[in-house]
C-alpha positions in Angstrom: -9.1 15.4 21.6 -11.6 16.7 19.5 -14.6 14.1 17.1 -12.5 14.4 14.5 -9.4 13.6 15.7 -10.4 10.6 17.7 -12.2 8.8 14.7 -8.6 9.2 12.8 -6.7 7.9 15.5 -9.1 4.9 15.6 -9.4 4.6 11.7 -5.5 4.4 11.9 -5.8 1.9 15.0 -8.3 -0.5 13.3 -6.5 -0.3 9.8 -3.5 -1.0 11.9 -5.0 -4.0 13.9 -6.5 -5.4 10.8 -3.1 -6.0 9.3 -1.9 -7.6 12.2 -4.4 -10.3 12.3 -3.5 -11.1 9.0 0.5 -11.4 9.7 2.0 -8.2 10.0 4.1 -6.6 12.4 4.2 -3.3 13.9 8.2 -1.6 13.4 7.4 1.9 14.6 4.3 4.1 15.4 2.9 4.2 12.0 5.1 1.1 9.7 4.0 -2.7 9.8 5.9 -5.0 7.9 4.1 -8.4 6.7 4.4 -10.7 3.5 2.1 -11.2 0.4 2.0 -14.6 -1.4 1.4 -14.8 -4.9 1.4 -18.3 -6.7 5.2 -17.6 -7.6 6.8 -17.0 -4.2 6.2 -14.3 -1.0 7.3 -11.2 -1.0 8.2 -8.8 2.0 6.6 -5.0 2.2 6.3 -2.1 4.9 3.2 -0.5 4.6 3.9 3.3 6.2 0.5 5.3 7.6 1.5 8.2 6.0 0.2 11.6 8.1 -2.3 11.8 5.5 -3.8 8.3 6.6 -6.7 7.2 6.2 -7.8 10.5 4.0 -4.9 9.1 1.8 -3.3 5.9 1.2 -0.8 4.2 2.8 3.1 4.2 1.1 3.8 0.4 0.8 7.6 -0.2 0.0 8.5 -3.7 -1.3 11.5 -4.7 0.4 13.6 -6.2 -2.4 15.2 -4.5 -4.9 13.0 -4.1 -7.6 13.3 -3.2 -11.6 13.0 0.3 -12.5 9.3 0.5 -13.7 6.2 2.8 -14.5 4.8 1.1 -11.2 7.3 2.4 -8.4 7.7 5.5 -7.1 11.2 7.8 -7.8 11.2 6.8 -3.5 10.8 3.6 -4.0 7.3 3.0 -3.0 4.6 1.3 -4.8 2.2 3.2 -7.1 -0.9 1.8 -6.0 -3.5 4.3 -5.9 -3.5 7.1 -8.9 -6.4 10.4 -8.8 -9.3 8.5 -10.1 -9.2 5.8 -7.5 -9.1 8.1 -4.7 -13.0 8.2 -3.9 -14.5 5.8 -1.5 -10.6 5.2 0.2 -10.3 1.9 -0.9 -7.6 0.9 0.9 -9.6 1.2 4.1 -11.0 -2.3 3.2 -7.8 -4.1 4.3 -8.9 -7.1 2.4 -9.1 -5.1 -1.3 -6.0 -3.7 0.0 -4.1 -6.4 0.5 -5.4 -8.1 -2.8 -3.9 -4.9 -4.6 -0.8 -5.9 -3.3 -1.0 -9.2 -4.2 -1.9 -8.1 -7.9 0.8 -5.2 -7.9 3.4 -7.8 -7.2 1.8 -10.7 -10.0 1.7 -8.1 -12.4 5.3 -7.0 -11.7 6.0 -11.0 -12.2 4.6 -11.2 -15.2 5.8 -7.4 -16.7 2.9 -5.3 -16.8 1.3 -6.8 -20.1 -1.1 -4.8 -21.5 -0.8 -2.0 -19.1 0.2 1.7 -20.7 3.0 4.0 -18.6 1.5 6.8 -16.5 3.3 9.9 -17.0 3.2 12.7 -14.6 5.1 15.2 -16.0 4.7 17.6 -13.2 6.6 15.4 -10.8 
């Protein structure tokens, strides 16, 4: 296995083990399932290492049924992440990522106020 190829297999691994200290639970080779609490009630996600992981974000899928909104996917997943907060990969901080979450989820609660749509019209 080449350099580059072990530091992604252990950036995975760590990113990985990092969510499981904090509650989650491995499903498959690259999905954890887990909770995140915000003051209105908890809420249950699968976060998916994506084959692009950890040079791109994970997919994180609430697992309710959620409103049509600007802030889900057409697949269902959560838009977390858009082009200008790709540098640094953010979500490698498992604590900022999981705060995200917590946010996406209040804001979804409380209906976005304030926030503008995001078109892609490519997509």
């Amino acid at each position: 296995m080449s350099d580059l190829a072990s530091s992604i297999a252990l950036a995975r691994a760590e990113f990985a083990e990092e969510l499981r200290r904090r509650g989650f639970t491995s499903t498959g080779a690259s999905q954890l399932t887990g909770r995140v609490e915000t003051e209105a009630r908890d809420y249950a996600v699968l976060v998916e290492l994506g084959p692009d992981f950890p040079f791109g974000p994970p997919e994180v899928f609430p697992m309710e049924d959620f409103p049509t909104s600007w802030h889900l996917q057409p697949w269902s997943g959560m838009c977390l992440y858009h082009g200008d907060d790709l540098a640094g990969l953010p979500w490698l901080d498992v604590h900022e990522f999981l705060a995200l979450l917590k946010r996406w989820f209040t804001e979804s609660e409380n209906g976005w106020l304030g926030d503008f749509p995001m078109l892609d019209l490519d997509n």
